[in-house]
KOLDO-619296 format. One record per residue (C-alpha): residue number from 1; y, x, z. Coordinates in steps of 0.25 Angstrom, whole numbers, plus 2048, in hexadecimal, padded with zeros to 3 digits. Example, Ala and Ser with C-alpha at 12.3 -4.5 7.8 and 13.67 -1.06 7.14 Angstrom:
  lumpa    Y    X    Z
      1  7EE  831  81F
      2  7FC  837  81D
***
This chain:
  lumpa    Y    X    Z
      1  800  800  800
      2  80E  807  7FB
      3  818  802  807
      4  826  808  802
      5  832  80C  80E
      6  83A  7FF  80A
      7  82C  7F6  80D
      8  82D  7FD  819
      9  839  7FB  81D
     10  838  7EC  819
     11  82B  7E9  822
     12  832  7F0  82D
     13  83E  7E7  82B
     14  834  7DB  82C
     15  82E  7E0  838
     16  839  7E4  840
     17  844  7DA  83D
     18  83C  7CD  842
     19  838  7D5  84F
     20  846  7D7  851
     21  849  7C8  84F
     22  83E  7C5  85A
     23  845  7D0  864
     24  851  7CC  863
     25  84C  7BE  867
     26  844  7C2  873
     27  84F  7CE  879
     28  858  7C0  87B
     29  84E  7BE  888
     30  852  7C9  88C
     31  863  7C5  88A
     32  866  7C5  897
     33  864  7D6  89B
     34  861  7DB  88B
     35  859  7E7  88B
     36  85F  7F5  885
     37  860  7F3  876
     38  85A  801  874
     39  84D  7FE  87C
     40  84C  7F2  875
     41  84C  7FA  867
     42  843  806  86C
     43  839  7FA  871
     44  839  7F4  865
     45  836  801  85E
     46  82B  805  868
     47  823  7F8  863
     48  824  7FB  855
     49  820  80A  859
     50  815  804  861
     51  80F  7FE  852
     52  80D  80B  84D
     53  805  810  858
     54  7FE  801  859
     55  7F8  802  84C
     56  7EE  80C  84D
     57  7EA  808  859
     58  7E7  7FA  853
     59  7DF  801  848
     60  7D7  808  854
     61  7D6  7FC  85B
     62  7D1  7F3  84E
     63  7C8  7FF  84A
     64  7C2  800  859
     65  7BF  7F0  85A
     66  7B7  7F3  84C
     67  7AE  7FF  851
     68  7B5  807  84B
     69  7C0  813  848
     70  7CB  812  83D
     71  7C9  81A  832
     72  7D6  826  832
     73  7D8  822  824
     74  7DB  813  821
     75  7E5  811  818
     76  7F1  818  811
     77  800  811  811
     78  809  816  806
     79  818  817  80B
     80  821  81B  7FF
     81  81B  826  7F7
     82  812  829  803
     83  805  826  806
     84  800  827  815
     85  7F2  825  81B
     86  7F1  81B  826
     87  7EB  81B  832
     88  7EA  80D  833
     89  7EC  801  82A
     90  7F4  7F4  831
     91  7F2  7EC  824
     92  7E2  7ED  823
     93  7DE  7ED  832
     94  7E9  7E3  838
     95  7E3  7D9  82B
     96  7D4  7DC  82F
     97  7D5  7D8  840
     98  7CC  7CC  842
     99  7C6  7CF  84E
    100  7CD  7CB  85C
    101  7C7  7D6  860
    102  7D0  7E2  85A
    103  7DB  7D8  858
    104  7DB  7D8  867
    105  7DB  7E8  868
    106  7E7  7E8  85E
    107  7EE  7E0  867
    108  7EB  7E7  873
    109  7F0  7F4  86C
    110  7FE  7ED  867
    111  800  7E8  876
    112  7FD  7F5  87D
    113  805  7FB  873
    114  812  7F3  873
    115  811  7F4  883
    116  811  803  883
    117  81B  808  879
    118  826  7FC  882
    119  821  806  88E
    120  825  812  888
    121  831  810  882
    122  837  804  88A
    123  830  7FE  898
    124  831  80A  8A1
    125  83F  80A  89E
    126  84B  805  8AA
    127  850  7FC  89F
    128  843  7F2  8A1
    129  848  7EF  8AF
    130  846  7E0  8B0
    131  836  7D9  8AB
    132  83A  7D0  89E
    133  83E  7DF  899
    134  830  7E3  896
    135  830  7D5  88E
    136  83B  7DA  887
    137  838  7E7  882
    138  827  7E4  880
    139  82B  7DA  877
    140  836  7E4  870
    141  82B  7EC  86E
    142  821  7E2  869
    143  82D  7DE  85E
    144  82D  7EC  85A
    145  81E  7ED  859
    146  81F  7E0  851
    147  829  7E4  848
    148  821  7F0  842
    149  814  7EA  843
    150  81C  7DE  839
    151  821  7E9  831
    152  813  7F0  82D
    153  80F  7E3  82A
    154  819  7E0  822
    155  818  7EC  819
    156  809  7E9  813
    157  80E  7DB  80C
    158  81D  7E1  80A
    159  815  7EF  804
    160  80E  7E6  7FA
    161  81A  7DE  7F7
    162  817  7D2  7FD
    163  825  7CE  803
    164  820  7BF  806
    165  813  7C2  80D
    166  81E  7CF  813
    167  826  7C2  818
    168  81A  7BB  81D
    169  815  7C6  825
    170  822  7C8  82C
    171  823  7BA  82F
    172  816  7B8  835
    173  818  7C4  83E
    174  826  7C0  843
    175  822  7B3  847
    176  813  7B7  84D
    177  811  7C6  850
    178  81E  7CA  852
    179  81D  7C1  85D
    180  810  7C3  862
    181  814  7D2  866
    182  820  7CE  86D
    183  819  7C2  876
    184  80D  7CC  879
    185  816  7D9  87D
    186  81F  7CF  883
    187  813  7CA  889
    188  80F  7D7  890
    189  81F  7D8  895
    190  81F  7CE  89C
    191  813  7D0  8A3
    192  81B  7DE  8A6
    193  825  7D4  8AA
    194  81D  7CC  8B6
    195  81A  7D9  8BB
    196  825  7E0  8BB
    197  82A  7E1  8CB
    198  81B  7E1  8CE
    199  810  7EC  8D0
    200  80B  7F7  8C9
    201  7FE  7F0  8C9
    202  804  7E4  8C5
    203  80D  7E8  8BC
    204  801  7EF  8B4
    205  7F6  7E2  8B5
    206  803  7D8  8B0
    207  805  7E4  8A3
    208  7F4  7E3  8A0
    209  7F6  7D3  8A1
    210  801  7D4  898
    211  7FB  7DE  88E
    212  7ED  7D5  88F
    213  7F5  7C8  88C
    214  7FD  7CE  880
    215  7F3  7D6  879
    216  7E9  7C6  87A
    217  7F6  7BF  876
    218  7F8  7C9  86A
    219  7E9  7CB  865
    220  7E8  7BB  864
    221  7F4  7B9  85B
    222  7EE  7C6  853
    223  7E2  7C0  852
    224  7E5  7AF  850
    225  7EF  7B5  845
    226  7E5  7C0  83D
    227  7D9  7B5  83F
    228  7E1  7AA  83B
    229  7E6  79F  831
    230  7F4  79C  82C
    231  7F3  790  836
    232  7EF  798  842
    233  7F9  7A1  83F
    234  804  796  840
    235  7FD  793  84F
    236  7FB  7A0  853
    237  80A  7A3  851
    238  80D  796  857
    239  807  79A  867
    240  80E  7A9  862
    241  81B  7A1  862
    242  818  79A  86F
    243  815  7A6  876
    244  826  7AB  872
    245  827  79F  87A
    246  820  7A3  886
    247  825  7B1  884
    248  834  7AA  886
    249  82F  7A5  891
    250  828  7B3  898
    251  835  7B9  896
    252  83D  7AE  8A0
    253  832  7B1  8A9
    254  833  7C1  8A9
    255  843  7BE  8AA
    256  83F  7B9  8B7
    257  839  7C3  8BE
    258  83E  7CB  8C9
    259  83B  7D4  8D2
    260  834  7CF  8DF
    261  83A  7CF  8EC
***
């Protein structure tokens, strides 16, 4: 497949600019005491950092739930006059998951993932000094991991020339998966949230439940959705959109929380 720079640039625009729409939307929870514009944008950067590091490991883990080890050699991606052999081929192994299984472990690996790279760039930092922030910046994160993950997608039907099915693509991802990593690693933050003036012991049980909880949430929307019909795609989205809505409400509870006396 011959992917030239202004393709790239295009699905990159596709990816990032709807993620920034959904950010945008969900920082107005947190109005009141905003968070520093910079940690905002180096969180959003460390999630779409956290793809590139997320998709061998998914690769690993589909080949692992098979039996077996990937080959070091599975495809090749042309960039301008270039030709690259990749470790890895998002397009073909993405397409080929139909087992809950690996769809489970891919999941697990994005979730982990998403957590750790807010941990290192953002949530040891004094600016997280109320619990909704680690709501806030999880799901900065997760919106950065989404964008990226929506651009290489967007680049095999833009590659080919295929701006409708491009448009489509986008589409679908802004109004389901787009979302589904920000209610899961928002999810995970407000389990953060509930313990954050408790224990040690406690706050690390809450972060597992959390972690557990997002990672099921996100392997049964990946599954309903590569298992599915146009018509279960419709419902799958639907319970996604409910659960914004109970995510608006998890975040007036973590506003809430104060510490004990």
């Amino acid at each position: 497949m011959v992917i030239e720079p202004v393709i790239v640039v295009y699905a990159l625009f596709g990816g990032i600019l709807p993620a920034l729409l959904w950010l945008w939307f969900f920082l107005k929870e947190d109005s009141e005491r905003p968070e520093p514009k910079w940690l905002i944008l180096a969180s959003f950067l460390s999630g779409m950092i956290a793809v590139l590091l997320a998709l061998p490991a998914e690769m690993l883990a589909k080949c692992v739930a098979a039996g077996s080890w990937p080959h070091p050699l599975l495809g090749t991606l042309t960039f301008g006059h270039e030709t690259y052999t990749a470790p890895f081929n998002i397009f073909a192994y993405c397409n080929s998951l139909t087992s809950v299984h690996p769809i489970f472990l891919w999941a697990a690996v994005e979730e982990l993932l998403k957590y750790l790279v807010a941990v290192v760039v953002v949530l040891w930092r004094r600016a997280v000094d109320e619990p909704v922030d680690a709501m806030v910046y999880l799901l900065t994160v997760a919106l950065g991991f989404a964008a990226l993950e929506t651009g290489l997608f967007l680049l095999e039907p833009l590659g080919r020339g295929d701006v409708t099915g491009g448009i489509l693509t986008g589409n679908l991802r802004f109004m389901g998966a787009a979302l589904i990593h920000t209610l899961s690693s928002a999810v995970v933050g407000f389990f953060i949230a509930i313990a954050y003036y408790r224990s040690y012991i406690i706050q690390f049980f809450s972060l597992c439940t959390g972690l557990t909880l997002a990672t099921v949430l996100h392997a049964l929307f990946n599954h309903h959705i590569i298992a599915s019909s146009g018509a279960r795609t419709s419902i799958v989205f639907f319970f996604v959109w409910i659960g914004v809505i109970g995510l608006l409400l998890l975040f007036e509870r973590a506003k809430l929380i104060t510490r004990p006396t």
